[in-house]
N, C-alpha and C positions, 0 to 999 in steps of 0.2 A: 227651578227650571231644569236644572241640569237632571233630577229623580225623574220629572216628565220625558226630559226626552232620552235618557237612559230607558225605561220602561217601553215605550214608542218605539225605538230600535230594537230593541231586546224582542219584541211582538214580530218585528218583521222578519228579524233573524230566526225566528221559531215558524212564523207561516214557510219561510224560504226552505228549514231541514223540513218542515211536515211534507211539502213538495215534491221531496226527493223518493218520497215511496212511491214504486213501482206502480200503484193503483190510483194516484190521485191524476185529478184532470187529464186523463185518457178517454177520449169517443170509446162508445162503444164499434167491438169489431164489424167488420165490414161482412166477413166470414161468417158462415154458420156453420161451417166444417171446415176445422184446422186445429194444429196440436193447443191442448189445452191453454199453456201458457204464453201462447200468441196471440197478438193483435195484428189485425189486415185494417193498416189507414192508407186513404187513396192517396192517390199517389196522380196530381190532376193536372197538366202545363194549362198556364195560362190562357183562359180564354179558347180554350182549344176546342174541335168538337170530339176528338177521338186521341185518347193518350194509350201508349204501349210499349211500360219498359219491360228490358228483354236483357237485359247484365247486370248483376251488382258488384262490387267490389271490396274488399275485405273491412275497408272504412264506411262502407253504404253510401258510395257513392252510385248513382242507377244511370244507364243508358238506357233510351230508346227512341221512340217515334212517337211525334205530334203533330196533328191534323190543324193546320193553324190560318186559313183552310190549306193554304201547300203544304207539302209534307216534308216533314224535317225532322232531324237527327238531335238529340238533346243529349246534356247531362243533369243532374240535379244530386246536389249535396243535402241535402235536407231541409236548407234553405232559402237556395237558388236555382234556379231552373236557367242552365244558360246552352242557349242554341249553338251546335256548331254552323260555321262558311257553308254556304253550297256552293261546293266547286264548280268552274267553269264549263258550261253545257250540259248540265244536269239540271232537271225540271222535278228530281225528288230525291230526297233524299233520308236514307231509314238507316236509324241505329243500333246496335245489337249488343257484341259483346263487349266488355271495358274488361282488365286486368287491373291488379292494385297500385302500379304505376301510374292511371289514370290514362290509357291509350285504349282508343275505338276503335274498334269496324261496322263495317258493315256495306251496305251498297250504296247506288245512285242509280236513276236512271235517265235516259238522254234519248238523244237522236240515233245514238248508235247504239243502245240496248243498255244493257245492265253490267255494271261494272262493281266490283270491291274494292272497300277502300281502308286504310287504315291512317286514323288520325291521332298524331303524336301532343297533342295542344295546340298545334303553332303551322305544321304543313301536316297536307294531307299526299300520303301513296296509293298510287292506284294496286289495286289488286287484279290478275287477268291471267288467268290459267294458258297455258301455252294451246292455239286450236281451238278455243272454246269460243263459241259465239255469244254470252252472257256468263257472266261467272257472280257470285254473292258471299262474302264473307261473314262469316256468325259471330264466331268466338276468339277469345286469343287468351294466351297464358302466359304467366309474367316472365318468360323467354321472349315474348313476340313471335310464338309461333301461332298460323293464323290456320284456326277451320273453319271448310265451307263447303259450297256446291257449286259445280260449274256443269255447262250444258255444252256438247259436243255433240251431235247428234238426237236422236231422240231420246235415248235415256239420261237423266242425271246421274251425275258421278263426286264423290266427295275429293275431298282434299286438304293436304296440312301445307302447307305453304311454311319452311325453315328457311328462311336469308330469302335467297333467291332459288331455292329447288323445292317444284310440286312434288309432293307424293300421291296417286290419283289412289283411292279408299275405295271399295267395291265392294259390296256383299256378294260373294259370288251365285249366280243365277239372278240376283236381282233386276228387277224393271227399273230401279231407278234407288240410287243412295244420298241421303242426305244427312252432311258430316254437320253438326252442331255448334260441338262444342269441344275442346282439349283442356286439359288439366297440365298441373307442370310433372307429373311423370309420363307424358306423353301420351296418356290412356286418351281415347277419342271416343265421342258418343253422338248417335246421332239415330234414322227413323231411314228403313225403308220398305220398297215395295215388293215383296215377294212376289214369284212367279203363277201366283194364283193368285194374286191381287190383295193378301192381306197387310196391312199395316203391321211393322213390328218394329221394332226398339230395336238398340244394340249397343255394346260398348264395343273397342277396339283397342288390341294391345301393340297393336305396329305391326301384327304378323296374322293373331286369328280375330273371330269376330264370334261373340257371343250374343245371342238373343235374349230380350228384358221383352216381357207382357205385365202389365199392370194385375194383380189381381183383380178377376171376372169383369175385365174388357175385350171385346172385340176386337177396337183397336187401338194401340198405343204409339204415342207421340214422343220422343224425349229430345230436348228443348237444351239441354245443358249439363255440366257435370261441375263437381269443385274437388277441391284436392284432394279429398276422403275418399271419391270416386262413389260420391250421395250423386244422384239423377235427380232431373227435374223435367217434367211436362205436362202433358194432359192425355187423360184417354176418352175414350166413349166405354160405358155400359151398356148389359143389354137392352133396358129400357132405352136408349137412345141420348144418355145423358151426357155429357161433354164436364169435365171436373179436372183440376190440376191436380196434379201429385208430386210428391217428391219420396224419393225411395234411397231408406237411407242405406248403404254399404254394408256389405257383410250381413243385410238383413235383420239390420240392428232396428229398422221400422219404418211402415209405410204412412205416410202423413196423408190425406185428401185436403183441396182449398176449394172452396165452394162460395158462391154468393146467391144466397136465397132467390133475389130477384132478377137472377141473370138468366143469360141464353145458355151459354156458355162461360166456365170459367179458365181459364191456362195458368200453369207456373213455369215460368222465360226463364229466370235464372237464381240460382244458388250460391252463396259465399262461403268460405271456409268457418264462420261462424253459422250457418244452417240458418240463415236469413233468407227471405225469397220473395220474388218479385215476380209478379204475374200481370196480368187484368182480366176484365170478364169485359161479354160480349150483352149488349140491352139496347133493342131494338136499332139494332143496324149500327148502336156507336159504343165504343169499345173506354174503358177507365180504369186506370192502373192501381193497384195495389202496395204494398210491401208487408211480409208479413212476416213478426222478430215480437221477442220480447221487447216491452216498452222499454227504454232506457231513462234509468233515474235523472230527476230535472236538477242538476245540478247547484250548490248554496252559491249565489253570488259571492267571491272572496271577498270585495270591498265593503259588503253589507257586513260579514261576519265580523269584519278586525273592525269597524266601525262600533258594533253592536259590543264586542270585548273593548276598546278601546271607552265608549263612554260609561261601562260597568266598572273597570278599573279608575275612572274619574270619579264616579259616585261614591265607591268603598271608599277612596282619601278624602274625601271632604267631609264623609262621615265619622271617619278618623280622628279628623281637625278639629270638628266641633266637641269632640269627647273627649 
């Protein structure tokens, strides 16, 4: 009995290491375009008809938005999908950036327009630009410093919100700026409108502002930045194609994300481990992504010392009789 279920255990202890390789029971990817040793698994809330995260966090933990059919603000560990509160007099409410303390932002909206918000687990702060008739929060960095967009006027205007002091972001001559995302060395990245109407990219060092164009796009979008100061967004090509990118720093390399049967595909956000979360656009409803190297399925511990435990039983008994 004891050689049966030594053997028995020992099998399952051996299915549990063959597990652990990086290629076993993995979907195939969702992506038809993205770096080689990535997988894109969706990334779906419950029941939902339209999923869209848009932060990941250095643990991969994802924020974003779920159409459930109202719209709400989520997180999801891997595991669990758990909705934030909607606060009091908001009729929506959208998720964005997380940091790796596990703190949100992002908006609401209400009767009184559009507000930002940032959620600590437990209370949510409003976010509201001093003068600004709607304001939106994207990003934050594990300072809790918060970037965004707020509306004063006709043109949008960015902003990094420290404690309690705006700093307003402007590309100078722009039609309109919209701040993203911040890193913890305070670099800012965001998309605006040039004065002849072109879409462009930008990073932001606190003083000047540099232009990002995707290779041979039109127009480019950038959605996020993470410590390395690697970009995340989507552009259009000249054929008219919509594709996420991520561009990594220093020009060290530009990734494309792409879903065969999509409208559109976007990459929302990037983690200090170059993990990235997007979704694509099919027919009018939108499905999240994450796209990383798979991580190895770990050996049950209790299976292992079980599986050595009734092997060390079998060798003494074997012992015994001889």
């Amino acid at each position: 009995v004891i050689s049966r279920l030594t053997t028995a255990y020992a099998a399952l202890a051996m299915l549990a290491l063959s597990m652990s390789s990086p290629t076993m029971g993995i979907a195939a990817s969702l992506c038809d375009m993205a770096p080689a040793s990535y997988i894109c698994s969706p990334i779906d809330y419950p029941s939902a008809s339209s999923t869209r995260p848009r932060g990941i966090a250095a643990d991969r933990t994802i924020a974003g938005t779920a159409d459930t059919p109202g719209t709400i603000a989520f997180t999801y560990d891997g595991l669990l999908f758990s909705p934030l509160p909607t606060p009091p007099g908001a009729s929506a409410t959208h998720g964005f950036g997380i940091n790796d303390g596990g703190a949100v932002v992002g908006y609401t909206q209400g009767s009184s327009g559009f507000r930002g918000f940032a959620w600590d687990g437990s209370t949510f702060s409003t976010v509201h630009a001093p003068g600004a008739t709607d304001t939106y929060a994207y990003g934050i960095n594990n300072a809790g410093d918060i970037a965004g967009t707020y509306m004063a006027g006709p043109a949008a205007t960015g902003y990094v919100l420290s404690g309690t002091a705006y700093t307003p972001v402007s590309v100078p001559g722009a039609r309109g700026t919209y701040l993203s995302g911040i890193n913890d060395s305070g670099t800012g990245a965001g998309t605006y409108l040039s004065s002849s109407g072109q879409i462009i990219g930008f990073t932001w060092d606190g003083s000047s502002f540099t232009d990002y164009n995707a290779p041979g796009a039109t127009q480019t979008f950038v959605r996020g930045i993470n410590a390395f100061g690697d970009l995340v967004g989507e552009y259009v090509d000249a054929a008219g194609n919509t594709r996420g990118f991520a561009q990594l720093a220093g020009g060290a390399g530009f990734w494309t994300f792409s879903v065969a049967s999509a409208d559109k595909t976007f990459a929302t956000g990037i983690n200090q481990h170059r993990e990235v979360v997007g979704y694509y656009s099919d027919n009018g409803f939108q499905y999240g992504y994450l796209a990383a190297e798979p991580l190895p399925v770990p050996v049950p511990g209790s299976l292992a010392l079980l599986a050595t435990g009734l092997g060390l039983l079998a060798t003494r008994r074997r012992k015994a009789r001889a």
